[in-house]
C-alpha positions in Angstrom: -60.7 -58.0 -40.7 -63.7 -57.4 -42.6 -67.5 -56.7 -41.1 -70.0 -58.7 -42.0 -71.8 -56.3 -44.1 -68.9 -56.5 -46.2 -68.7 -60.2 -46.3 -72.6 -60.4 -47.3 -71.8 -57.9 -49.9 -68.8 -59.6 -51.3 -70.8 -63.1 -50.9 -74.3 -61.6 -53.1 -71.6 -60.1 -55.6 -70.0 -64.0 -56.3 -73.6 -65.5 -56.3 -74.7 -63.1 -58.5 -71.9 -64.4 -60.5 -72.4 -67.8 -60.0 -76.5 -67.2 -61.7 -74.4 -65.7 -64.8 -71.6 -68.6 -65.1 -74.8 -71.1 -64.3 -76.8 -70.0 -67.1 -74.6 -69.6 -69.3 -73.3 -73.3 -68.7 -76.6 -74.4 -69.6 -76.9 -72.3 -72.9 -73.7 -73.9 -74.1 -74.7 -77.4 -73.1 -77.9 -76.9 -75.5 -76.2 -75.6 -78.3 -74.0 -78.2 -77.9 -76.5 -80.8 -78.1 -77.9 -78.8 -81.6 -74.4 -78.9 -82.8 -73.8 -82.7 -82.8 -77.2 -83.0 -84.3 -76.7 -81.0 -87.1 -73.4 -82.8 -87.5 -75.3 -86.0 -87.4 -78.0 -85.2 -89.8 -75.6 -84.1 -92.9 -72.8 -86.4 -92.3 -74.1 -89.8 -94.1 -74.6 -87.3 -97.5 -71.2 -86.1 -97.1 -69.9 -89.7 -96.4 -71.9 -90.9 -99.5 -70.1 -88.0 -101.6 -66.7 -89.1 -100.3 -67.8 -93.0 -101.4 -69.1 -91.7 -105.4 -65.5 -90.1 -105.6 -63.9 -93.2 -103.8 -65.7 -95.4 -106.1 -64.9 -93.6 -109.5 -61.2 -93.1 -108.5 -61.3 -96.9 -108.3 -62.3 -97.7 -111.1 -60.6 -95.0 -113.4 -57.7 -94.1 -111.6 -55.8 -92.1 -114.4 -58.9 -89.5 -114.8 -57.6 -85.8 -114.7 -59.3 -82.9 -112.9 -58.2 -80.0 -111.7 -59.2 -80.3 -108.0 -56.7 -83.0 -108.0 -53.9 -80.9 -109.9 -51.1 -80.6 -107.3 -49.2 -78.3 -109.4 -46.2 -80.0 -109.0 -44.3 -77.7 -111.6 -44.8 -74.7 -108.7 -41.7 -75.0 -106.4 -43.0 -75.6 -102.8 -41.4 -72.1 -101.6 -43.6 -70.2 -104.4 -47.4 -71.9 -103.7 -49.7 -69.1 -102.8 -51.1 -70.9 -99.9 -54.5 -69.5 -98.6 -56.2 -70.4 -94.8 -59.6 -70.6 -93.4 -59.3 -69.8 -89.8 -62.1 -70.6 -87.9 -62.5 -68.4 -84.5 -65.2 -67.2 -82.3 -67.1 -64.2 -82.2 -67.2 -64.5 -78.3 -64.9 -64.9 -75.3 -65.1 -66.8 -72.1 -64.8 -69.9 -74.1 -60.8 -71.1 -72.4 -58.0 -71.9 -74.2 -60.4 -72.5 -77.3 -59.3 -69.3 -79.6 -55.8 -68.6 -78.4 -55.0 -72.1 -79.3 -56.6 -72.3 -82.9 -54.9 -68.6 -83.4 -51.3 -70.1 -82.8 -51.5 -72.6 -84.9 -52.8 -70.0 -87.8 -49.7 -67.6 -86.8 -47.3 -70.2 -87.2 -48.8 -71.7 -90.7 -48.9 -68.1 -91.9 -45.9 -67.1 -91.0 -44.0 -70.5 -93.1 -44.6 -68.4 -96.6 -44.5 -64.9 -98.4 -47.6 -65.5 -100.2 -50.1 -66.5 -97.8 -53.7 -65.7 -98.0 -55.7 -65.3 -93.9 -59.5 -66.3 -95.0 -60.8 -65.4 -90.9 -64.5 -66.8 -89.7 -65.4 -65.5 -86.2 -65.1 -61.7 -84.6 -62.6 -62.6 -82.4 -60.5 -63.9 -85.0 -60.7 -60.4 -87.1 -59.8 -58.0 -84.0 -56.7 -60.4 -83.2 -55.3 -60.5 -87.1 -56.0 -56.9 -87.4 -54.6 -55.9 -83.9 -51.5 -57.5 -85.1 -51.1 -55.8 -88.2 -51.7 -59.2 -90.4 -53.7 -58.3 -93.1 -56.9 -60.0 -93.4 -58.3 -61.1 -96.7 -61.5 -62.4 -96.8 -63.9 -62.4 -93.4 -67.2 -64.0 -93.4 -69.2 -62.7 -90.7 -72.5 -63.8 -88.5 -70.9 -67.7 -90.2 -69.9 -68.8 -86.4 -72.9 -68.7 -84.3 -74.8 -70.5 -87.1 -73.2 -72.8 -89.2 -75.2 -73.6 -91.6 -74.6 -75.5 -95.4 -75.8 -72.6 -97.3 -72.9 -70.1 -95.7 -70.3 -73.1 -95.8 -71.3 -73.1 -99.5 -70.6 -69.4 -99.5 -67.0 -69.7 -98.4 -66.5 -73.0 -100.6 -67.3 -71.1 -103.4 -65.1 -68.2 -102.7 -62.2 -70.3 -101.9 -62.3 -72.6 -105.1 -62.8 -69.5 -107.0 -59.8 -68.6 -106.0 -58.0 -71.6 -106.8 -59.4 -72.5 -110.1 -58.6 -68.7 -111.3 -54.8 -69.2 -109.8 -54.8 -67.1 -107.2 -54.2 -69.9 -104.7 -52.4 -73.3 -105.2 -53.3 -74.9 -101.6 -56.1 -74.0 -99.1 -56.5 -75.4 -96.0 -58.5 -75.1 -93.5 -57.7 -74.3 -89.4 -59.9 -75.1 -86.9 -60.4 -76.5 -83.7 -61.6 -80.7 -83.8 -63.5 -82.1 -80.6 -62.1 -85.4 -79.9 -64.1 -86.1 -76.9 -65.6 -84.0 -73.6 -62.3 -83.2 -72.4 -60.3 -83.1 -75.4 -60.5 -80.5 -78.0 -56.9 -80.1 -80.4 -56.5 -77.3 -83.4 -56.2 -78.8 -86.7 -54.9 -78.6 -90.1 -56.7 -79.8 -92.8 -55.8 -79.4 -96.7 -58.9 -78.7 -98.8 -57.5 -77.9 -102.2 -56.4 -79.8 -103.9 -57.5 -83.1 -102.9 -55.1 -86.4 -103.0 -57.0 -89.6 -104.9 -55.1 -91.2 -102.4 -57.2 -90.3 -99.6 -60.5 -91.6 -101.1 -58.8 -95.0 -103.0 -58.2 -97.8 -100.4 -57.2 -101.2 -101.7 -59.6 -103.4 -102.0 -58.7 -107.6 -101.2 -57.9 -109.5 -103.5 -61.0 -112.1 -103.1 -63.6 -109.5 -102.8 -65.5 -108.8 -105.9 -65.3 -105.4 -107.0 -68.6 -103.6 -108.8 -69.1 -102.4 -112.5 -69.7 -98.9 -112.9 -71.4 -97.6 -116.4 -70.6 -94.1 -116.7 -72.8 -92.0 -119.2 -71.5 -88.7 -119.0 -67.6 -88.4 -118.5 -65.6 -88.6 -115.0 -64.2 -84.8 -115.9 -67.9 -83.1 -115.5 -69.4 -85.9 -112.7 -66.5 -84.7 -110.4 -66.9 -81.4 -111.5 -70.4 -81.0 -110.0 -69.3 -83.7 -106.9 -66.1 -82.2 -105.3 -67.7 -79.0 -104.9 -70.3 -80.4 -102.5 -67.5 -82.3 -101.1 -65.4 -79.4 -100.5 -68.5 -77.9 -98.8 -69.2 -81.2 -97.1 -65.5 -80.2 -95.1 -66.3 -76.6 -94.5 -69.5 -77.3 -93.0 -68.1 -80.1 -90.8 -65.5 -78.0 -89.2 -67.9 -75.1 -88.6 -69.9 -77.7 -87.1 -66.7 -79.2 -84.9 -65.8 -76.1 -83.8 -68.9 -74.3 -83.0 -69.3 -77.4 -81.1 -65.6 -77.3 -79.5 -66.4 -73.4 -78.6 -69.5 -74.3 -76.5 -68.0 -77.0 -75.0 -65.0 -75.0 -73.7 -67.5 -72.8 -72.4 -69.1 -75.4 -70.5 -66.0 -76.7 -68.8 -64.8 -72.9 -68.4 -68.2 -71.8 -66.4 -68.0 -74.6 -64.6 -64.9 -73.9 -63.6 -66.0 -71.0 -62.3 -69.0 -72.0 -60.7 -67.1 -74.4 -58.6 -64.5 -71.7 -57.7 -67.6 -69.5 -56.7 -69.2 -72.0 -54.6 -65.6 -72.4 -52.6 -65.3 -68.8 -52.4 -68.9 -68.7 -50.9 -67.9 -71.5 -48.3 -64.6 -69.6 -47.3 -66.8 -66.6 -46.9 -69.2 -68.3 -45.0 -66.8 -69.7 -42.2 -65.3 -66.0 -42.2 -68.8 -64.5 -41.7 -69.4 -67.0 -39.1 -66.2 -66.4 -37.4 -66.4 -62.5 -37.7 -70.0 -63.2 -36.5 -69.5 -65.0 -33.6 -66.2 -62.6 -32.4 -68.6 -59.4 -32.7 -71.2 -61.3 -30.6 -68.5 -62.2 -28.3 -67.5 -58.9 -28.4 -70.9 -57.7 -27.3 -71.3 -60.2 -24.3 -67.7 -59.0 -22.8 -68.7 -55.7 -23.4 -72.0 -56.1 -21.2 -70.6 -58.2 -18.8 -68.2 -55.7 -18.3 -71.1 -53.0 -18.0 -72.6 -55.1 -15.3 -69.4 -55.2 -13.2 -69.0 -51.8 -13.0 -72.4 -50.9 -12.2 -72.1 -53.1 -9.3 -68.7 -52.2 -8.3 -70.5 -48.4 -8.5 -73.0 -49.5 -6.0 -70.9 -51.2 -3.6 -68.9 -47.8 -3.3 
């Protein structure tokens, strides 16, 4: 059985724990918070975007561009496929990388011709540990997601595709559903399907008149680019957001452990305690009967 110097060592050592798990709970919860403002701020542009290509789609439904090319005339078994894997740079965070990582491996591992686009350090050690090489990294992007680096990797991406080197590129990332419920996703980027964005309209309802002055080819030319980075952005967003909030639930997690190990170890200190003061009065009271057994004799 333990002293109780040892026990009050072992119990400073968990609360001393406990002050890191604490404040680190609290750091996630307020990046959080930033996180779903951000998200907030930007998403009626986006939404907008989405709308103006909804709306010319509608209206002029046969228009050509080659975001919406879905090479066809490529056999599916050929299509150099290329995927934006979105990790973190840190640890501690749950389930939250290992489970955005297996979905990558298995969507990688479904072609010969696969391109690994990887965003977070975690991400990069794990590929490269592996021996899966990694194309394209974009570093110091997962801390602080911003629209100017999701605008980076849009651009690199659709570079790619408009040159050919790529016929699909999606995107892999982690999507918060609620507080408790955070699921890895899939999400094609290029090319994009007019039949996401054209919704039939009823019947009855009258439908508005567009005048066009410059022609559909260049308006979405210049609009699904910031669409494209409209996605990125989002599910930097989503998943910086799904990273702290993993944290959260994962320190307090072990906050709550820590304060049951604390209460286990405070009935043992107590019990240890009370059996070494025990201990102590036997012992004296001992003491005191053989001094006066002494002095009978």
């Amino acid at each position: 059985m333990a002293n109780t110097k040892e026990i009050q060592k072992r119990m400073k050592s968990i609360r001393d724990t406990m002050k890191i798990t604490s404040a680190m709970y609290m750091i996630s919860s307020a990046k959080l918070r930033s996180a779903k403002q951000k998200l907030e701020q930007t998403e009626p542009y986006f939404y907008t975007l989405q709308s103006a290509i909804a709306r010319f789609l509608r209206h002029m439904p046969d228009t050509t561009n080659r975001y919406f090319d879905q090479r066809e005339q490529i056999p599916d078994n050929e299509k150099k496929r290329g995927y934006i894997v979105i990790t973190a740079d840190k640890g501690l965070a749950g389930a939250y990388n290992h489970n955005v990582i297996k979905m990558a491996q298995e969507l990688f591992s479904q072609g010969e011709n696969n391109k690994l686009f990887v965003v977070g350090e975690l991400g990069r050690q794990y590929f490269a540990k592996e021996g899966l090489e990694v194309d394209a990294e974009f570093k110091y992007t997962v801390q602080n997601p911003s629209l100017h680096r999701a605008r980076v990797i849009a651009d690199y991406v659709m570079d790619l595709y408009v040159n050919g080197e790529l016929d699909e590129v999606y995107l892999v990332y982690t999507k918060m559903e609620n507080s408790f419920s955070m699921n890895a996703e899939k999400q094609k980027l290029l090319p994009l399907a007019k039949e996401d964005f054209i919704h039939p309209a009823p019947a009855d309802i009258y439908q508005e008149e567009i005048k066009v002055e410059s022609s559909m080819e260049e308006i979405l030319e210049h609009v699904v680019p910031n669409c494209v980075t409209g996605y990125i952005y989002g599910a930097l967003v989503e998943s910086f957001a799904s990273e702290h909030n993993s944290r959260m639930m994962a320190m307090q997690t072990a906050t709550d452990s820590a304060k049951a190990m604390i209460s286990e170890l405070s009935i043992e200190y107590n019990r240890v305690r009370q059996a070494a003061i025990t201990q102590q009065i036997t012992e004296v009271i001992g003491g005191a009967k053989a001094q006066k057994n002494k002095k009978k004799k």
